[in-house]
C-alpha positions in Angstrom: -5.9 -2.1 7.2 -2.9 0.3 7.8 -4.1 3.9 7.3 -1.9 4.7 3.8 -3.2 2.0 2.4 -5.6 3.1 -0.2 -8.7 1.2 -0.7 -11.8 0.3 -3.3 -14.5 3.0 -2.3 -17.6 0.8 -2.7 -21.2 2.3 -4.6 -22.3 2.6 -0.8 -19.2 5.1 0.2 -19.6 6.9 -3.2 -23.6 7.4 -2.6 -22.8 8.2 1.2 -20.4 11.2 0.4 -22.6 13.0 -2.8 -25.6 12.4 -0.4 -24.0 14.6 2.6 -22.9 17.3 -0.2 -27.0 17.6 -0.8 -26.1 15.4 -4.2 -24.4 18.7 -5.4 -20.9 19.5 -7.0 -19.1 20.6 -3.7 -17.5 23.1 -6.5 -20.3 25.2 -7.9 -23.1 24.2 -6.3 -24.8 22.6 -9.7 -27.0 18.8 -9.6 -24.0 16.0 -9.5 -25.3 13.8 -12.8 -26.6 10.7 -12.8 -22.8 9.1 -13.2 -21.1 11.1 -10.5 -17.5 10.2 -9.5 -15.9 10.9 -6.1 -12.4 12.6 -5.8 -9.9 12.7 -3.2 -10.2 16.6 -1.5 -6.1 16.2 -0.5 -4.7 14.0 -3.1 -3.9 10.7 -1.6 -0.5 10.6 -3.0 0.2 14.0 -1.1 -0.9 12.3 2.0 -4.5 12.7 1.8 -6.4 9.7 3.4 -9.9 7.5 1.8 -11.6 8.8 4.9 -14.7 10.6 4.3 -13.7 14.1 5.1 -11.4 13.8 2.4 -14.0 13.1 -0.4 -15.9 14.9 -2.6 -17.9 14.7 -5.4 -16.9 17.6 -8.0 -18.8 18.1 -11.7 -16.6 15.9 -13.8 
């Protein structure tokens, strides 16, 4: 897959990246709830890639 191709994060990538944040909002620090979403850190459409060290998952 070419790198600016954006991809499907799967329930495994999701999990992977609020489990390395210690399943907290990377924001303020609070519990992510139960239905968590992950967010691009560098938008993707300003260049930002779906790798990992770009993820995050923020309170919604």
């Amino acid at each position: 897959m070419a790198e600016e191709e954006k991809r499907t994060l799967t329930a495994a990538d999701r999990k992977r990246v609020a489990a390395k944040q210690g399943w907290r909002c990377r924001k303020c620090g609070k519990p992510l709830p139960v239905r968590y979403h992950v967010d691009h850190i560098r938008e993707f459409s300003k260049g930002g890639s779906d790798r990992e060290a770009n993820l995050q998952s923020p309170m919604p």
